[in-house]
C-alpha positions as CSV (number, residue, x, y, z in Angstrom):
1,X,-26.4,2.6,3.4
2,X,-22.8,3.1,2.0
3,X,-22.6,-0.7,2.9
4,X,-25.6,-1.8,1.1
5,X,-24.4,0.4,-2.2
6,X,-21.2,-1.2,-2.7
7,X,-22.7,-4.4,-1.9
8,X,-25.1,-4.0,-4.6
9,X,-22.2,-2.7,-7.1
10,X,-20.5,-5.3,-6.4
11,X,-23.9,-8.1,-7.0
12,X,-24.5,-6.0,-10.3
13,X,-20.8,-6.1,-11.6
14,X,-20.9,-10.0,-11.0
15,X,-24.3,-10.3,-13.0
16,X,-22.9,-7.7,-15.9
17,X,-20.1,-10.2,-16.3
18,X,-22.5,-13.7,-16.5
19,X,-24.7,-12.3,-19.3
20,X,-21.7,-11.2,-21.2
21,X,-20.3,-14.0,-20.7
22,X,-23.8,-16.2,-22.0
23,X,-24.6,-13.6,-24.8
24,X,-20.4,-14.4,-25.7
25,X,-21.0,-17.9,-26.0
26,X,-24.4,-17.9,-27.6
27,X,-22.5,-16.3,-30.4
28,X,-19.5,-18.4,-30.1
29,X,-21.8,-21.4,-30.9
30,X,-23.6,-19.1,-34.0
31,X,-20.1,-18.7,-35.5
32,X,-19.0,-22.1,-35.1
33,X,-22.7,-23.6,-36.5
34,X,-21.6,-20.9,-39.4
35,X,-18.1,-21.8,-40.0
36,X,-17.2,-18.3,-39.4
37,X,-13.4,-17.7,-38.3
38,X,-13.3,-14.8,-37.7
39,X,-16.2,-14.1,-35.1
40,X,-14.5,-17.3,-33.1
41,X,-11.7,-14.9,-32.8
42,X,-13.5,-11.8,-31.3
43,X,-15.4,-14.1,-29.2
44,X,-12.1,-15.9,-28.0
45,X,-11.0,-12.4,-27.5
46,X,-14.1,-11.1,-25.6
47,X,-14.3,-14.6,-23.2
48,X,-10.0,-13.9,-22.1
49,X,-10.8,-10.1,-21.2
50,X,-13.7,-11.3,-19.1
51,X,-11.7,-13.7,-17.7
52,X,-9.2,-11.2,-16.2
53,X,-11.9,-8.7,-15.7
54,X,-13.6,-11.8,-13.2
55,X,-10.4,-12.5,-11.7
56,X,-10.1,-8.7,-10.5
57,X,-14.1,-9.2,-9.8
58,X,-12.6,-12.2,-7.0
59,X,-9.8,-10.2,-5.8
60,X,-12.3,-7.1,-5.0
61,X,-14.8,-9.4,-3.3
62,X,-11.6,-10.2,-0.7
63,X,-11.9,-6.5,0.4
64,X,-14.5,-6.8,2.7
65,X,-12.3,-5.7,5.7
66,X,-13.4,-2.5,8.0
67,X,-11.6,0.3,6.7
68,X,-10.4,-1.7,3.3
69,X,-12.5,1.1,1.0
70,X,-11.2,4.3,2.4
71,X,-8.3,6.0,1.4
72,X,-5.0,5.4,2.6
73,X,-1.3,6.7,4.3
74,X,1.9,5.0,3.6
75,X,4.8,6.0,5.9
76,X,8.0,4.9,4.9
77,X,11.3,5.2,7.0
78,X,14.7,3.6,6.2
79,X,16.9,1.5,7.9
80,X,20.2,1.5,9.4
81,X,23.2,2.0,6.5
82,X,23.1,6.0,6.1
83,X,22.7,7.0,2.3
84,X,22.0,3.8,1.3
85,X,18.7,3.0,3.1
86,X,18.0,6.6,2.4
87,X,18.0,6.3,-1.1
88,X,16.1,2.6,-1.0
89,X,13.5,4.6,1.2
90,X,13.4,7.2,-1.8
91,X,12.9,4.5,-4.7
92,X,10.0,2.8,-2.7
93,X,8.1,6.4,-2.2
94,X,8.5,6.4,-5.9
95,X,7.1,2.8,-6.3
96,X,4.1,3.1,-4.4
97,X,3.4,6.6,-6.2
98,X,3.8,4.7,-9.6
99,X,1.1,1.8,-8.1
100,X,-1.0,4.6,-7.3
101,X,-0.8,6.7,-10.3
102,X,-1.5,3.7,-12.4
103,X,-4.5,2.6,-10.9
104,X,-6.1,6.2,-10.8
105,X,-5.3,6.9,-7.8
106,X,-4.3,10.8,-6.3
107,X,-0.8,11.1,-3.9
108,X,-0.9,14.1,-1.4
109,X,2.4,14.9,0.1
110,X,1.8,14.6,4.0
111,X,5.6,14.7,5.5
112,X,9.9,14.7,4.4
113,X,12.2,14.2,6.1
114,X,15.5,14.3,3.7
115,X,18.8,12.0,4.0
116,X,22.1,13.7,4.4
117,X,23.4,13.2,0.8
118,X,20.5,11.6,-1.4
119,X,17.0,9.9,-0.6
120,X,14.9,10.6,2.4
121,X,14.8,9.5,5.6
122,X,11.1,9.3,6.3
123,X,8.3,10.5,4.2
124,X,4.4,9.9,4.7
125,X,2.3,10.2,1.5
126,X,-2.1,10.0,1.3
127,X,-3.2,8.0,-1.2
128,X,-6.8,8.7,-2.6
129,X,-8.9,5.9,-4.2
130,X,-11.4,3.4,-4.0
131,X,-10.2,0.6,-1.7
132,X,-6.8,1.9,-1.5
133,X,-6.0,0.9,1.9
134,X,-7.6,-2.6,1.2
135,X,-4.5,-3.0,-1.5
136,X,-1.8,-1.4,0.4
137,X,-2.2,-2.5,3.6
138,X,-0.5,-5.8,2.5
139,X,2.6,-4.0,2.3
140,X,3.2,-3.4,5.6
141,X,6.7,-4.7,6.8
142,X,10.4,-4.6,6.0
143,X,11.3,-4.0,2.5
144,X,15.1,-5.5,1.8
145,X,17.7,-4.3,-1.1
146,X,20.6,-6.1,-2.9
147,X,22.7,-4.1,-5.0
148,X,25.7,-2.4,-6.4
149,X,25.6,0.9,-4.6
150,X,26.4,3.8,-6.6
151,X,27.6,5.9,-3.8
152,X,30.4,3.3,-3.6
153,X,33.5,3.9,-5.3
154,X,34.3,0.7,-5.2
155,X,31.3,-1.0,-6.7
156,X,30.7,-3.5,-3.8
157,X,27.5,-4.9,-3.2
158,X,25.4,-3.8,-0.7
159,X,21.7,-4.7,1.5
160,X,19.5,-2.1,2.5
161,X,16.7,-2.2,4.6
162,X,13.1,0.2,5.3
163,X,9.9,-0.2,6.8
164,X,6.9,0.6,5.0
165,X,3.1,1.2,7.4
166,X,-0.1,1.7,6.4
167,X,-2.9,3.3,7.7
168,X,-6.3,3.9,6.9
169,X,-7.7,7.8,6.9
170,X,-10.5,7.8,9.3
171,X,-13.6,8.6,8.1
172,X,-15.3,11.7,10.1
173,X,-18.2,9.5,11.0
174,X,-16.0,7.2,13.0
175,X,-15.1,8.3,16.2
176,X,-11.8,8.2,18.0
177,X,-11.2,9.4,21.4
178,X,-8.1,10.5,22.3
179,X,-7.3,12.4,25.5
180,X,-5.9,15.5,24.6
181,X,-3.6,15.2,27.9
182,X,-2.0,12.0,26.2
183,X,-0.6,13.7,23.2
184,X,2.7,15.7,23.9
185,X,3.1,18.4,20.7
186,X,5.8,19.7,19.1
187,X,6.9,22.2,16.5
188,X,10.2,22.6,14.5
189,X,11.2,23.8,11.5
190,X,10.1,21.8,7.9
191,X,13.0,19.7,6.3
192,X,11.6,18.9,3.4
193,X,10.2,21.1,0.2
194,X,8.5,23.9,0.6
195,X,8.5,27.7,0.2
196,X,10.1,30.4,1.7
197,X,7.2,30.8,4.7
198,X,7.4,27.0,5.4
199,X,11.3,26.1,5.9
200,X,11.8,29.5,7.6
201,X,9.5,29.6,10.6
202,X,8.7,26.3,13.3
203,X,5.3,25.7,11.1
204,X,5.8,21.7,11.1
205,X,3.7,19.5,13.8
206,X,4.5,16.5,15.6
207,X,2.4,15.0,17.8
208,X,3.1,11.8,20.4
209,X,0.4,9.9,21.9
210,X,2.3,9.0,25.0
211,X,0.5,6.0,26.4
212,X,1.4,3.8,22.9
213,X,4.2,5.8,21.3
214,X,2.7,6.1,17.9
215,X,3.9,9.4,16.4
216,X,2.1,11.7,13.9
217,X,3.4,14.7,11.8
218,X,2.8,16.6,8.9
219,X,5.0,20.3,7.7
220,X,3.6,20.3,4.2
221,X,0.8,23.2,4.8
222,X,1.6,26.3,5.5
223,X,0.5,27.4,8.9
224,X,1.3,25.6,11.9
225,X,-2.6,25.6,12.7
226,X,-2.9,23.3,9.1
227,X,-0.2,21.2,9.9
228,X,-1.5,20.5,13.6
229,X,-5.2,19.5,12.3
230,X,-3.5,17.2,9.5
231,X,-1.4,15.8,12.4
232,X,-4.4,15.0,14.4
233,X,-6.1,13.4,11.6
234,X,-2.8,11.1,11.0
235,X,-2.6,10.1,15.0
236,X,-6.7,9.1,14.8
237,X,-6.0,7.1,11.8
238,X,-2.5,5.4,12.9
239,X,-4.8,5.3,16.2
240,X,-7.5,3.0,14.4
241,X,-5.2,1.3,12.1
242,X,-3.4,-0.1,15.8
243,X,-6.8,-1.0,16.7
244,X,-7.6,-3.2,13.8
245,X,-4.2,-4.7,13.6
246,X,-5.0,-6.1,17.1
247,X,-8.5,-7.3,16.5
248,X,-7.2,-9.3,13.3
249,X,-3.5,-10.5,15.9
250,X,-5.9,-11.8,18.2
251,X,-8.3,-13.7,14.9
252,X,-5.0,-15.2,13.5
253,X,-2.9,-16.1,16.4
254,X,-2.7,-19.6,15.4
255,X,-1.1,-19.0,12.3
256,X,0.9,-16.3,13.1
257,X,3.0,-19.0,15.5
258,X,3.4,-21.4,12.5
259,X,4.8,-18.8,10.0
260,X,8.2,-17.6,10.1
261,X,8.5,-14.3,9.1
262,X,12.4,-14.5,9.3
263,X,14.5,-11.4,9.6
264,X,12.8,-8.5,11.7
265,X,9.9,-8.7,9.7
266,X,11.1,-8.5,6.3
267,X,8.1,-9.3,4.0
268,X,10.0,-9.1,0.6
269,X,13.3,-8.7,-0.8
270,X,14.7,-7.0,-4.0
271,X,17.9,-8.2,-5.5
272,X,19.1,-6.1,-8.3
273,X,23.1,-7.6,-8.0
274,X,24.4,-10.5,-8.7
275,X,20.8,-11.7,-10.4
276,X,17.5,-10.1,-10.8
277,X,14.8,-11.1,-8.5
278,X,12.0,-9.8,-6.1
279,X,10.9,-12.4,-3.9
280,X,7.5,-11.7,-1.1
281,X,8.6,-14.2,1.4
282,X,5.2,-14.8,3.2
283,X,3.5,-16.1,-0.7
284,X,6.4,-17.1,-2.4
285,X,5.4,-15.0,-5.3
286,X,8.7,-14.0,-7.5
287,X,9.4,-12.1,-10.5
288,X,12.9,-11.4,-12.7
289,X,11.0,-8.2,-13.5
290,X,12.9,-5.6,-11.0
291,X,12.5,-2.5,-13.2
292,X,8.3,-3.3,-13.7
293,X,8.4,-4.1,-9.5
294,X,9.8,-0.7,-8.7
295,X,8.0,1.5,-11.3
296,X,4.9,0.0,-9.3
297,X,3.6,-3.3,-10.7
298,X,2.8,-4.4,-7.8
299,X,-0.8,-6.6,-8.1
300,X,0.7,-9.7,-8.2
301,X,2.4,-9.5,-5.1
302,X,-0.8,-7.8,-3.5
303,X,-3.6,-10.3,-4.8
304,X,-1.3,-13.3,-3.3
305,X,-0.8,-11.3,0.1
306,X,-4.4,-10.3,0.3
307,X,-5.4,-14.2,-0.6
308,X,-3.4,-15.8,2.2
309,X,-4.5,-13.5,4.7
310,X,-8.0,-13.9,4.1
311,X,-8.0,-17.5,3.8
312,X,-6.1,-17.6,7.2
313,X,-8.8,-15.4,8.7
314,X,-10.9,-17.8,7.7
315,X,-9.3,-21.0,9.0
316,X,-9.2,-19.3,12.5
317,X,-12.7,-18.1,12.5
């Protein structure tokens, strides 16, 4: 039933946007017929904003995966390089909670893990809102840095690396086994903010599922019984999100071998020093806007992800 309602939002959207679209130029043609300027204007006006408003309509339409409407987590971790990747981690938590905060979207502070001297070494955020996980999924990978560093006195340039995952929340209707004898637990003390209760006593949760590796935590609650049912509900989705990323492995195998996805993954790079220039290597997609990129415009570089990967879904199927 949930199906068939977004389905039919989706029909009725599409059918809002040809009658305006006819009622637009019926008028268009009025004005003209009437030599008035002015109305051509509005019209003009009217016809470009349903223009984008369609082209958002088309991106939707490619979010027809699984889990793509549910909510999602972003887990980001940085790289080798100390305070550096730490702070690079820490500017792409804020990035992704500017995307989300300009598209209506709520964060919820899952798990920190801070640098030494600045940034964070890890961090897992929720992020609430329709189809969230269908957007962010496609950026999953190795995120790369140029810069001048400013923790270096001598103003050399420097390349920073983190990983960003996503993962869908599970919805409680879907089901996930997991044996509790194949997840190892383990509780230590919060690193990250928090009161007096939570960075004082072993409250924070990590739990292993041993027989793939995938880890799951959470210290932002404050009993350890909170952060152990979060946790669980980050392992089912991480769980799941393995799952699908298998299913679509085995769909676009072929195409997989023909791409090269060049260093370790990396999916985009951001060069702040000596030029200005963020790059997705997988579309091709650039921009000299850094500042917009990493206070969260993002959309370009998501709609021509999204794109690619549907059409080469479709070529294998």
């Amino acid at each position: 039933m949930r199906e068939r309602t977004r389905l039919a939002e989706q029909i009725g959207y599409v059918r809002k946007l040809e009658q305006e679209r006819a009622d637009a130029l019926e008028f268009a043609e009025l004005a003209e017929a009437e030599g008035d300027e002015a109305s051509l204007d509005d019209v003009s006006t009217q016809l470009r904003l349903l223009k984008d408003l369609a082209g958002r309509a088309e991106l939707e339409a490619l979010l027809s995966g699984e889990a793509d409407g549910n909510d999602s987590y972003i887990e980001i971790n940085s790289g080798a390089g100390g305070t550096e990747s730490n702070d690079w981690a820490n500017m792409l938590l804020r990035m992704y909670t500017r995307w989300a905060q300009a598209h209506g979207m709520e964060t919820e502070f899952i798990e920190e893990t801070n640098g030494e001297q600045a940034g964070i070494k890890s961090a897992t955020i929720m992020v609430k809102g329709t189809n969230a996980y269908g957007w962010l999924k496609t950026e999953a990978g190795i995120h790369r840095l140029v810069r001048i560093s400013p923790f270096d006195s001598n103003a050399k340039r420097h390349t920073s690396f983190a990983s960003v995952w996503v993962y869908p929340v599970v919805d409680d209707k879907i089901v996930i086994e997991i044996n509790p004898s194949d997840v190892r637990t383990d509780t230590y003390r919060a690193s990250g903010s928090g009161g007096q209760h939570v960075n004082k006593t072993d409250s924070a949760v990590r739990l292993t599922h041993i027989p793939t590796g995938i880890v799951a935590a959470c210290q932002n609650q404050r009993s350890q019984h909170q952060n152990r049912e979060e946790a669980w509900k980050v392992l089912r989705s991480r769980l799941y999100e393995a799952e699908l990323q298998r299913r679509e492995a085995l769909a676009a195998e072929v195409e997989a071998n023909k791409s090269d996805i060049g260093w370790g993954h990396q999916i985009r790079s951001y060069v702040l020093q000596p030029y200005q220039m963020v790059k997705d290597l997988r579309t091709d997609v650039e921009t000299s806007d850094t500042g917009g990129v990493l206070d969260g415009d993002l959309d370009p570089f998501m709609a021509a992800s999204l794109a690619q990967r549907v059409g080469a879904t479709r070529e294998t199927a």
